[in-house]
C-alpha positions in Angstrom: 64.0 -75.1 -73.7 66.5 -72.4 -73.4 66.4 -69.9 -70.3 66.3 -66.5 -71.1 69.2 -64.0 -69.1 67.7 -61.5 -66.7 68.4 -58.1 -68.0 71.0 -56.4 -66.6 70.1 -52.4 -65.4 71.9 -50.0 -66.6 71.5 -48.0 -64.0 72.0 -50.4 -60.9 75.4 -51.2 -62.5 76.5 -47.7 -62.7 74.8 -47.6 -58.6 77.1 -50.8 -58.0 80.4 -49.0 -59.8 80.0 -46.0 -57.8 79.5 -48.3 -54.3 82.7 -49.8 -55.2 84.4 -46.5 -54.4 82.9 -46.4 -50.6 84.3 -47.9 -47.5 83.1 -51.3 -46.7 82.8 -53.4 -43.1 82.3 -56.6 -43.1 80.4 -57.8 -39.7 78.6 -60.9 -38.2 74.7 -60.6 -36.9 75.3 -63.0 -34.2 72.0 -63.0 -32.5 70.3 -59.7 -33.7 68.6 -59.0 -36.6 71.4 -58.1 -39.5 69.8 -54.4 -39.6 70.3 -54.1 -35.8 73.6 -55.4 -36.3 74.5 -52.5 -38.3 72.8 -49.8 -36.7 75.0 -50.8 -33.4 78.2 -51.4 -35.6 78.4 -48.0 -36.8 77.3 -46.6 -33.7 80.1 -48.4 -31.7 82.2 -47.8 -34.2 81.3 -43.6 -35.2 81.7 -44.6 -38.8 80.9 -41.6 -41.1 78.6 -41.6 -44.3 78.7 -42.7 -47.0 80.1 -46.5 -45.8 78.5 -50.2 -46.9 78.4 -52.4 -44.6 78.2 -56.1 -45.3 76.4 -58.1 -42.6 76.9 -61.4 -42.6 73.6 -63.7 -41.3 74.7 -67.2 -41.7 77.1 -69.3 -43.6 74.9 -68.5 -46.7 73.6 -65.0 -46.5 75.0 -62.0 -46.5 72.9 -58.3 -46.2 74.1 -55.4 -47.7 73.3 -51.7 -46.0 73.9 -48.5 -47.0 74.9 -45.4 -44.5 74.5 -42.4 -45.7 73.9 -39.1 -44.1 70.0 -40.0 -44.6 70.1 -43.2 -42.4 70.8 -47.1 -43.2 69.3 -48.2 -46.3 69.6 -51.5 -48.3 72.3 -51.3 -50.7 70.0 -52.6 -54.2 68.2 -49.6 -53.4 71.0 -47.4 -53.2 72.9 -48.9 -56.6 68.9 -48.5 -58.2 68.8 -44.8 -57.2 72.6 -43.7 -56.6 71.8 -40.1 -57.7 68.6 -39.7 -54.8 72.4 -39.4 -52.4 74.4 -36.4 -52.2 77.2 -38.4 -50.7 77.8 -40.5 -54.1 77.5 -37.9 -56.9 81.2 -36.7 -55.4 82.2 -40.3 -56.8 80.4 -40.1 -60.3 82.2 -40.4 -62.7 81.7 -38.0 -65.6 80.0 -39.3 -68.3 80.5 -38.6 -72.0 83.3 -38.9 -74.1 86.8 -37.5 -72.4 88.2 -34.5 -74.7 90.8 -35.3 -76.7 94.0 -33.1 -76.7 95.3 -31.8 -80.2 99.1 -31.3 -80.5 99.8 -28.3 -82.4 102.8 -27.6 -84.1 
């Protein structure tokens, strides 16, 4: 029997395009938790919102965070509800045809 694709949301993808645009860190866990990880990251660090941060927990498993000017958040969240961040809607693209310029003679 065939298996039926997952839909693919329109609106996470347009969350993921926009997160493409933001800074990303790639870190290890080590022995804390990967959210703990990250908080001490960007403190050590003074990173600035908006920034993902990739946390790596083992060979297998990588965490994705969000830092934005609200706190940490998990990065599906984020690409599911891009436009709940003031940080990101600088990065939207608009949407909607582009005008087209008409030569005149």
């Amino acid at each position: 029997m065939a298996r039926r694709r997952k839909r693919k949301s329109r609106r996470r993808q347009e969350g993921r395009r926009i997160l493409e645009h933001v800074p990303q860190y790639s870190i290890e866990s080590g022995e804390e938790k990967p959210v703990t990880a990250a908080r001490k990251f960007i403190q050590a660090e003074n990173i600035s919102p908006p920034a993902l941060l990739l946390v790596k927990r083992n060979e297998h498993t990588t965490d994705r965070y969000f830092w934005a000017e609200k706190g940490l958040f998990g990065a599906q969240y984020v690409e599911e509800n891009h436009f709940l961040f003031p940080s990101l809607r600088t990065l939207e693209a608009p949407v909607g045809p582009e005008p087209v310029a008409v030569a005149s003679r």
